[in-house]
N, C-alpha and C positions, 0 to 999 in steps of 0.2 A: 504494500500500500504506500507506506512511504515513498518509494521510487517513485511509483505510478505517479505522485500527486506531487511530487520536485523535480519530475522528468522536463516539466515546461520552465523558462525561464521566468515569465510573470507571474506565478504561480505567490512564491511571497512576496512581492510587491502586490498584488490583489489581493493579499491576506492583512498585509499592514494596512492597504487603503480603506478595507473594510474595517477593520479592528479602528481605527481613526473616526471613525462615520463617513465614509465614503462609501452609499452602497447602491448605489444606481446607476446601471450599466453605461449610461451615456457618458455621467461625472466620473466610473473608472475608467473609463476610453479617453478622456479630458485631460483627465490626471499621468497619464502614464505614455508618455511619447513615443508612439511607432507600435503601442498596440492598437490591434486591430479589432471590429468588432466580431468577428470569425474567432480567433484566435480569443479574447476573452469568454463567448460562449460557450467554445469547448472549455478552457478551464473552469469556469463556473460548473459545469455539470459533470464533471468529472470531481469535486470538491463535491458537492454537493449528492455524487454518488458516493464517496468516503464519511458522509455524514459529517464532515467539515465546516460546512454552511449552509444556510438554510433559506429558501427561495421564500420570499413573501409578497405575494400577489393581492391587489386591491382593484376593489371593484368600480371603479373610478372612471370615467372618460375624459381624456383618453387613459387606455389601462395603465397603471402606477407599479412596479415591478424593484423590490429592493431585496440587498441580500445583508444576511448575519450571521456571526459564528454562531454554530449551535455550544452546548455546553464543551462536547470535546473538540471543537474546531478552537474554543478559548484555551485548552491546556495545549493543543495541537501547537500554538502560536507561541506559549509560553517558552515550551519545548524548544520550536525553532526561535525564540530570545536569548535562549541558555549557550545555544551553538556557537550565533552570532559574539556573544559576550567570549567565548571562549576563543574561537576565532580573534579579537580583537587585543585580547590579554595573548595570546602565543601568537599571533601573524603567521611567519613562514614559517617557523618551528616545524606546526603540527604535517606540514608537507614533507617535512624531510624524516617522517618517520616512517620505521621501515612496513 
């Protein structure tokens, strides 16, 4: 699962724009320069088949379409904050391990 869902390259940058309040498809196509809206759909439902985040639809015209972490898409992110943080404190190090 992991792979599946860090295999795309926007994958967390659309998890930080959501985790932010950025959750509507247009505003993460806005936000994030040279994604596409193809290219975010599939990762949105590919997330969202991981139970990562959770698609909320309103009955609204025209239709109103936002997304949110579900409970474990919040530990899911923390998760990848811990990496990042570690990443940050070793840099290269952790590359040149064997």
């Amino acid at each position: 699962m992991f792979e599946d869902c860090l295999g795309c390259k926007w994958t967390i940058h659309i998890l930080a724009q959501i985790r932010c309040g950025t959750n509507r498809p247009s505003a993460l196509v806005k936000t994030e320069k040279g994604l596409s809206t193809k290219v975010l759909n599939e990762c949105l439902m590919r997330l969202i088949q991981f139970k990562i985040v959770e698609k909320l639809s309103y009955p609204e015209v025209p239709p109103r379409v936002e997304y949110c972490l579900t409970p474990f898409g919040q530990e899911f992110v923390e998760i990848l904050d811990r990496i990042k943080a570690l990443q940050d404190k070793f840099g290269n190090q952790a590359r040149s391990l064997p």
